[in-house]
C-alpha positions in Angstrom: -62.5 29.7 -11.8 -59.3 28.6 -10.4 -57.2 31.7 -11.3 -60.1 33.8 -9.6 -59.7 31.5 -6.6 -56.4 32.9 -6.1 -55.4 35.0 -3.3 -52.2 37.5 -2.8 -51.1 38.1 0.6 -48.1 40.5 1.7 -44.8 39.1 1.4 -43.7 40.7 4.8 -46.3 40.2 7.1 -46.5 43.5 9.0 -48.2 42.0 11.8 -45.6 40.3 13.0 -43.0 43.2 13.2 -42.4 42.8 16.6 -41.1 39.9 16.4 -40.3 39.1 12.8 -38.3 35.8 13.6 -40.8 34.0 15.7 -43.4 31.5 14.1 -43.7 31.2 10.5 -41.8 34.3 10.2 -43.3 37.3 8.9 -42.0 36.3 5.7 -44.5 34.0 3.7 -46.2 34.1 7.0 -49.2 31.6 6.2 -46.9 29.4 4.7 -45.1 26.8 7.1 -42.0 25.4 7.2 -40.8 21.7 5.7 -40.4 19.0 8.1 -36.6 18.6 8.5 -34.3 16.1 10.5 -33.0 17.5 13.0 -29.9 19.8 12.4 -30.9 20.1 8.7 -31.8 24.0 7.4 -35.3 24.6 7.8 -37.0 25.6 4.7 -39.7 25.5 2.6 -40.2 23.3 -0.8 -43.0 24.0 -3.2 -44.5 22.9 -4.9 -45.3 19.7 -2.2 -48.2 17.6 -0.5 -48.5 21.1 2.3 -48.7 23.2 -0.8 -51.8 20.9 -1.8 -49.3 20.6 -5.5 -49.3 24.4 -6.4 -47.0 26.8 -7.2 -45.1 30.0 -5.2 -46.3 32.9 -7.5 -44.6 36.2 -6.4 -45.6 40.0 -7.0 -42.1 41.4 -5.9 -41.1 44.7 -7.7 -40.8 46.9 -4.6 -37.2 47.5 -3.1 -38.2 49.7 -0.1 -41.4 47.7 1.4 -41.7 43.9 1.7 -45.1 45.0 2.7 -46.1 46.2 -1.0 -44.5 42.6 -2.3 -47.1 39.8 -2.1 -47.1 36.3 -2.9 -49.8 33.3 -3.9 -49.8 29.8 -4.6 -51.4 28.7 -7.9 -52.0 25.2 -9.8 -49.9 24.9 -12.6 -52.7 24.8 -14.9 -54.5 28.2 -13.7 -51.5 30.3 -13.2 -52.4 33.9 -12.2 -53.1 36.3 -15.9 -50.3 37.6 -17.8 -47.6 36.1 -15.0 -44.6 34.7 -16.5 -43.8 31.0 -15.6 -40.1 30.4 -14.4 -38.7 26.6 -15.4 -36.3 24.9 -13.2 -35.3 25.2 -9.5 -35.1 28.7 -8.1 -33.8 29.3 -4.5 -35.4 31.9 -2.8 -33.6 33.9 0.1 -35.1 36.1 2.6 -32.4 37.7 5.2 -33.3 40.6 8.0 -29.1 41.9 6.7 -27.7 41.9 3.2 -25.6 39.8 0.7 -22.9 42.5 0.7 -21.5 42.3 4.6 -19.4 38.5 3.9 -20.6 37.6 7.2 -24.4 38.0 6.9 -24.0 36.4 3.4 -22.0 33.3 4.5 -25.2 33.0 7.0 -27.5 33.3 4.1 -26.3 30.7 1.8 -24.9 27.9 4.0 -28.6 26.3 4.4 -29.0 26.1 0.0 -25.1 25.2 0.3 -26.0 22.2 2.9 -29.7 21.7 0.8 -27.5 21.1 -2.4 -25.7 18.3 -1.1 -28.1 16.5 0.8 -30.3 16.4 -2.2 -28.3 15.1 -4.9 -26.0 18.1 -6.2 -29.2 19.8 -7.4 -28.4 23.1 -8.8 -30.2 26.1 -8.9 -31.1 27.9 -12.3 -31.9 30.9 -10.4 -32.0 33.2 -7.2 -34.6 35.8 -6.1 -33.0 38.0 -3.3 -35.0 39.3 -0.6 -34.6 41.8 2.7 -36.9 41.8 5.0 -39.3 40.8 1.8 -37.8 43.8 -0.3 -35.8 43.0 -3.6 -32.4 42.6 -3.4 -30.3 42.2 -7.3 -27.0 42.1 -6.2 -24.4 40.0 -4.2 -20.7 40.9 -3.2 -18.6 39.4 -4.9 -17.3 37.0 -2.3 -20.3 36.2 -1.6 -21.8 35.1 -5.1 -18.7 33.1 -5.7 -18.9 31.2 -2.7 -22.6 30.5 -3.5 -21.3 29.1 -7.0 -18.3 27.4 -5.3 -21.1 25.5 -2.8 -24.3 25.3 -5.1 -22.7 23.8 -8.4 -23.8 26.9 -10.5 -23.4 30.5 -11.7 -25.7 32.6 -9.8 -28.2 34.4 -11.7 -30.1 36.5 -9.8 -34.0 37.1 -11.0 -34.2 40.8 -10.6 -38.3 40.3 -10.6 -40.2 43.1 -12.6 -43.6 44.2 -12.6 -45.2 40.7 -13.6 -46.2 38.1 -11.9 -43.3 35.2 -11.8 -44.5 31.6 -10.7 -42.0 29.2 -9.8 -42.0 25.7 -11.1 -39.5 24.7 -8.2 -38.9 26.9 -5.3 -36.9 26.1 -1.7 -37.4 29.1 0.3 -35.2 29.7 3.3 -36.3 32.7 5.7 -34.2 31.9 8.7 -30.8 32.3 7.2 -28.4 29.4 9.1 -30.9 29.3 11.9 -31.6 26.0 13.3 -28.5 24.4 11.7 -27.5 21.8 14.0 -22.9 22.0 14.9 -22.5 19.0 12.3 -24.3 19.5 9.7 -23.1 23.3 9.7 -19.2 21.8 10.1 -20.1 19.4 7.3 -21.1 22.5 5.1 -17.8 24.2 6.0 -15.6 21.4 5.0 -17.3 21.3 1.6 -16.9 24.7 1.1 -13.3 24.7 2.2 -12.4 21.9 -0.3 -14.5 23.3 -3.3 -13.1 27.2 -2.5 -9.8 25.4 -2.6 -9.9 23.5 -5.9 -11.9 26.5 -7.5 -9.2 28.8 -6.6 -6.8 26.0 -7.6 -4.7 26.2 -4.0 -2.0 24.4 -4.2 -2.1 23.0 -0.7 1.1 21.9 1.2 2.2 21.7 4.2 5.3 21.6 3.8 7.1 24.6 3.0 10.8 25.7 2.8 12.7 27.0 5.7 14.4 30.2 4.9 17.1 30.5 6.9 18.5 26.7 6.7 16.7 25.8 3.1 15.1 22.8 4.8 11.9 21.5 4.4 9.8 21.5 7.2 6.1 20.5 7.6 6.1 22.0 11.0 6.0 26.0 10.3 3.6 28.3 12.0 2.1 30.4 9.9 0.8 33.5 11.3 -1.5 36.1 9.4 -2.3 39.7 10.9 -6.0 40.9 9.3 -5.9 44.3 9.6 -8.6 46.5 8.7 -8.8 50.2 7.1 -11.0 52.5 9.0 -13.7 51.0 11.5 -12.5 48.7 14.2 -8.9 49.0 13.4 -5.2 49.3 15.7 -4.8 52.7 16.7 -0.9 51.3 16.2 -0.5 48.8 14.0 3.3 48.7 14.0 3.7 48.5 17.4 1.1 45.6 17.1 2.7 43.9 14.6 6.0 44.2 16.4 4.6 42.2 19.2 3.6 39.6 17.5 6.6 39.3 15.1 8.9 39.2 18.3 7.2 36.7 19.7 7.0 34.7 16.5 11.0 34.9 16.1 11.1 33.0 19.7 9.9 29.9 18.0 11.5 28.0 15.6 9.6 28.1 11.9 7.3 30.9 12.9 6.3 33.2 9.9 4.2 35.9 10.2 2.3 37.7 7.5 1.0 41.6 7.7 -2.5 42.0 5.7 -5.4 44.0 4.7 -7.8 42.1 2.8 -10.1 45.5 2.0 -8.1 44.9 -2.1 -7.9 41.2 -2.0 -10.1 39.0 -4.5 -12.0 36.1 -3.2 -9.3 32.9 -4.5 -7.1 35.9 -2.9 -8.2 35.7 0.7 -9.1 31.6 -0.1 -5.3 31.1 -0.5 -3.7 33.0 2.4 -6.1 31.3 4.8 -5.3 28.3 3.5 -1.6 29.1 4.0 -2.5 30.4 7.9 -2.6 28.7 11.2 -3.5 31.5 13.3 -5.5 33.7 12.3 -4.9 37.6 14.4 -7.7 40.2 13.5 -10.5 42.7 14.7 -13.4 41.5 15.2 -15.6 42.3 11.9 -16.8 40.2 8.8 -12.9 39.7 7.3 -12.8 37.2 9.7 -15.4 35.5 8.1 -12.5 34.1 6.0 -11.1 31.6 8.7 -13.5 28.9 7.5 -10.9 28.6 4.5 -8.3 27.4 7.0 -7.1 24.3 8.0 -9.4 22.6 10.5 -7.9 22.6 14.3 -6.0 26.1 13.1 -6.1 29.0 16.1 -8.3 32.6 15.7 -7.5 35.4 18.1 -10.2 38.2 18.2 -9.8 42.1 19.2 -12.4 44.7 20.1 -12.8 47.9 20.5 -14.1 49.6 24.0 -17.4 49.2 25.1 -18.5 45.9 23.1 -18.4 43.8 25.8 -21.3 45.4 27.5 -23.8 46.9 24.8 -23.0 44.7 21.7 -24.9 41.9 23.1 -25.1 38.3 21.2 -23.7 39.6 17.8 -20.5 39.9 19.4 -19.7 36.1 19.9 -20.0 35.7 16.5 -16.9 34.4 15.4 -16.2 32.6 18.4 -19.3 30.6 16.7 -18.2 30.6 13.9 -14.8 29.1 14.8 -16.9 26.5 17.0 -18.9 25.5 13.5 -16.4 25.1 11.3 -13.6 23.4 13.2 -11.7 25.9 14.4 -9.7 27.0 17.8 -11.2 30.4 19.2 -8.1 31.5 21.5 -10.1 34.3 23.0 -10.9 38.1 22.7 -9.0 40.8 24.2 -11.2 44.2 24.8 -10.1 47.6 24.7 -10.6 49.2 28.4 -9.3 52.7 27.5 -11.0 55.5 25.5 -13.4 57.5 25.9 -16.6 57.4 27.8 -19.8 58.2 26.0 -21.7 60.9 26.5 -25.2 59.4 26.1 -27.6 57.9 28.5 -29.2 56.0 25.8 -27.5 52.3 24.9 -28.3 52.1 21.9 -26.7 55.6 20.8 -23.6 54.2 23.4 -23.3 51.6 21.5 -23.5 53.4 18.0 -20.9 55.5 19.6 -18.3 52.5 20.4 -19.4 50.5 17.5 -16.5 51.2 14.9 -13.8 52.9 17.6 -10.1 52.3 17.1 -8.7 49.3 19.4 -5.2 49.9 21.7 -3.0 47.0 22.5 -1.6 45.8 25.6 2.0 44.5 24.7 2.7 42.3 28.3 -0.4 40.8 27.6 -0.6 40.4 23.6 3.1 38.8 24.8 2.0 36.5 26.6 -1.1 35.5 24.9 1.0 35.4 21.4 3.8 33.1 22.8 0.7 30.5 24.3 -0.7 30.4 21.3 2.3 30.0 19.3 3.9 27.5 20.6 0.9 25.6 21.6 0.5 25.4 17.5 4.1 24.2 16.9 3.1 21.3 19.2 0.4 20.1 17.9 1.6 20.1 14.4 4.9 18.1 15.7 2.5 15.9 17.2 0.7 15.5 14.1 4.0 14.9 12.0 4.7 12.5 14.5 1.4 10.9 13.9 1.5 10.7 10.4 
């Protein structure tokens, strides 16, 4: 009687397409969220008291339409027929991007990162991957380590089939990082700077050797250019990187270091940021990578024209992010010279600017690099003096 008591609704709530985000989401729509303190993740546990002590059962072998995928809660006792039962904790993600894009996946698995450590270093056995309630199998490969770095264990990543699979333990999270609260985000980001760090076995010091006198010095500023291949990158990135080298020479201890990170691996990028105090890049997701430097360290952000006026909120990002996880966001220079589009529409203006190639302004990227430069070396003399 039970299992004929059960009922399957649509994973992704149709309805609700116009505004996917608001209310329950239209992601498990009829479900609601777990009371949280505020600034905590807001998720979803089940089984629990709202769940009247049942079960998430999900019906989640379409990749293309959440709105085929369907889901149920069922007593233990009177699963649904011929469903398979999954032991153990299984955290499920639903994100409106992907888990490739670093960026969108840091977003995805900060709230199970912060859910993890407020709940006793609980571990996940498993992960079921959604997009906008369609199945996802796969995570970058940043990504997936940083969710092993922050969650305590390898990810395995239920690929779902054609059967029914109920959950014995499920935390759902279908808002990605939103409602984190500053602290408990910054809290995250130390944890997963410390944990990246020891997984990656950085051997973290200060205090490095001065070339040119064979000194010692815990005072150096270390200066890393991000470059990027293709999309969003210098027209000239040698006369770019001559600026800032020039400037860098002025001060005493300045290093500066010229990368891509398009072939580095992820204990790769997790060393040079922790060897970085200002961090010089387009904007786009490599920059995702400053939350592996030191707290207090500097980012400085470059777009290309027409951003400023049809990207909207997406374009602040990593002056949030920067905000979140400790960090000093020096400001964004914009590219005012190109060419104008041709459209009337925004959206296909934007789609037109979106990945354009980014000038340089030497008098100002001067001036800018020399503020930010020396304002570094003083606060890290200050700090030495503090110590």
């Amino acid at each position: 009687m039970l299992r004929q008591s059960i009922t399957f609704l649509p994973l992704k709530d149709s309805r609700l397409s116009n505004h996917p985000m608001d209310g329950n989401t239209w992601f498990m729509s009829s479900v609601s969220d777990a009371s949280v303190t505020d600034g905590e993740p807001i998720h979803i546990r089940i089984p629990s008291s709202a769940s009247n002590g049942r079960l998430l059962c999900l019906s989640a072998a379409d990749h293309h339409d959440g709105a085929r995928n369907s889901y149920a809660l069922a007593f233990r006792e009177a699963l649904p027929v011929n469903s398979s039962f999954l032991p153990g904790r299984t955290f499920i993600a639903e994100n409106y991007y992907d888990y490739d894009n670093i960026w969108h996946g840091l977003a995805a698995i900060i709230p199970f990162a912060r859910w993890h450590a407020t709940n006793g270093g609980a571990a996940p056995a498993r992960w079921v991957l959604f997009h906008c309630g369609e199945v996802r199998t796969s995570m970058s490969e940043w990504v997936r380590t940083l969710a092993e770095v922050s969650t305590g264990a390898a990810v395995s990543i239920e690929e779902m089939g054609r059967t029914v699979a109920c959950f014995e333990e499920a935390v759902v999270v279908r808002r990605s990082d939103g409602g984190m609260g500053k602290e408990k985000r910054e809290a995250v980001y130390d944890i997963m700077r410390c944990r990246a760090r020891a997984f990656c076995n950085v051997k973290k010091n200060n205090v490095e050797e001065e070339e040119d006198s064979g000194r010692r010095s815990p005072s150096l500023v270390r200066m890393t250019l991000l470059f990027r291949v293709g999309s969003r990158s210098f027209k000239n990135e040698t006369a770019v990187a001559e600026v800032f080298e020039r400037e860098c020479r002025q001060v005493v201890g300045c290093r500066v270091r010229l990368v891509r990170s398009i072939n580095l691996t992820f204990c790769e990028q997790v060393q040079l940021m922790s060897e970085t105090d200002i961090l010089v890049s387009p904007h786009g997701a490599q920059m995702t990578n400053m939350v592996f430097m030191d707290k207090n360290s500097s980012v400085m952000e470059f777009f290309p024209k027409g951003w400023l006026e049809l990207a909207g909120a997406g374009q602040y990002v990593f002056r949030w992010l920067a905000d979140w996880a400790g960090m000093r966001h020096e400001g964004q220079w914009r590219d005012s010279h190109g060419e104008s589009c041709p459209f009337d529409n925004k959206d296909r203006c934007f789609t037109f600017y979106k990945d354009g190639s980014i000038g340089h302004d030497e008098v100002f990227f001067s001036g800018w690099a020399a503020r930010v430069i020396r304002e570094t070396k003083e606060r890290k003399l200050q700090d030495l003096r503090g110590s």
